[in-house]
C-alpha positions in Angstrom: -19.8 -9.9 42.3 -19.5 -11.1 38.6 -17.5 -9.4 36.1 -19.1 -7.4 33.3 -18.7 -9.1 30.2 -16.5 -6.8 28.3 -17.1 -7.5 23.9 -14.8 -8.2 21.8 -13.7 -8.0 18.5 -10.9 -9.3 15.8 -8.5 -6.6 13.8 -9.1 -7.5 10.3 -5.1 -7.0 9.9 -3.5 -8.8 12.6 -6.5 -10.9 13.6 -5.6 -9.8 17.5 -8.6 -10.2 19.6 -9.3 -7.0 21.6 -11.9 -5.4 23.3 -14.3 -3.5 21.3 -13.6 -0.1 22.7 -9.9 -0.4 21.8 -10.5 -1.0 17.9 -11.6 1.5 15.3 -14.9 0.4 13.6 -15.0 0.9 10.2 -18.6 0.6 8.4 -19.6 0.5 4.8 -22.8 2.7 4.4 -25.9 2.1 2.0 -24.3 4.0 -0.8 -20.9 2.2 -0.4 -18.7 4.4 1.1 -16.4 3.2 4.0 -16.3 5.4 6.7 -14.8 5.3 9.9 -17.5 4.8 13.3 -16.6 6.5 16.2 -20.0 5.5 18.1 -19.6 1.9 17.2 -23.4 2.2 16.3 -23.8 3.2 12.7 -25.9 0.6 10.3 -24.0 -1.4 7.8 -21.3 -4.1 7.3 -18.6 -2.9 10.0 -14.9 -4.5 10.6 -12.6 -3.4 13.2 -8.8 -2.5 13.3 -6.3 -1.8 15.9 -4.9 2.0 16.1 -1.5 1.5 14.9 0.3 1.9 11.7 1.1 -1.4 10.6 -2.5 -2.7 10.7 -3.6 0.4 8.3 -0.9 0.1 6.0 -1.6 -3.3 5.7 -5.4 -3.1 5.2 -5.4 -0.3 3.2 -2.7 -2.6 0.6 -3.9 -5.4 0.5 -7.2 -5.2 -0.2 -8.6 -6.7 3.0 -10.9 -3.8 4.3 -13.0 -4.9 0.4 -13.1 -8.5 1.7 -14.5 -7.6 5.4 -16.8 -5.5 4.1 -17.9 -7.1 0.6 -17.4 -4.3 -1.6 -14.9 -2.3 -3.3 -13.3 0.9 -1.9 -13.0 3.5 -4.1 -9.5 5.7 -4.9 -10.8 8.6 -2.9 -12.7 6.5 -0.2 -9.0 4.6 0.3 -7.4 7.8 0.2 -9.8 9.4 2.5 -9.0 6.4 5.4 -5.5 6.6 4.4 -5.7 10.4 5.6 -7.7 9.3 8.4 -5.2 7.1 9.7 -2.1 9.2 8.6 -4.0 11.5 11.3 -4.5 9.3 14.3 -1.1 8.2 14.0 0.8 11.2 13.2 1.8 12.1 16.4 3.2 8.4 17.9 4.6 7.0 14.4 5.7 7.8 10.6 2.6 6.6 7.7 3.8 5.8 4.5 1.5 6.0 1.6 -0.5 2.5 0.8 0.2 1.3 -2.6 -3.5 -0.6 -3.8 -1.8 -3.5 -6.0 
């Protein structure tokens, strides 16, 4: 029997290849803010990124999620993933707050 061909995608952090189901999708919507996509299905420019602390702090620093996703995140979109990240990770590891320069 052949094997199901699993997806996958790269963390725009640590550019780890993973299957699809393990990364968060993150999509920029028609009126430009960057949410986060559960269902994997939601129109617009999506990037992924792995669940863990390091790869959020690092995207949400750097700049990077604006590059992936050709457009410029706001204060209160950032701090709105920021909070959404300081969430899924609050139980397994500390969050720091991103700095944007």
């Amino acid at each position: 029997m052949k094997n199901k061909h699993l997806p996958q995608r790269t963390c725009i952090a640590c550019r780890q290849i993973r299957e699809k189901k393990a990364l968060i999708r993150l999509v920029c919507a028609e009126n430009g803010v960057v949410q986060v996509d559960m269902s994997g299905k939601k129109p617009g420019r999506g990037a992924y990124l792995c669940p863990n602390k390091v790869c959020w702090e690092s995207v949400l620093k750097k700049n990077r999620l604006d590059h992936a996703l050709r457009t410029k995140l706001s204060d209160h979109n950032r701090q709105m993933l920021c909070g959404y990240g300081y969430n899924l990770l609050e139980e397994s590891q500390v969050w720091t707050t991103p700095n944007p320069d």
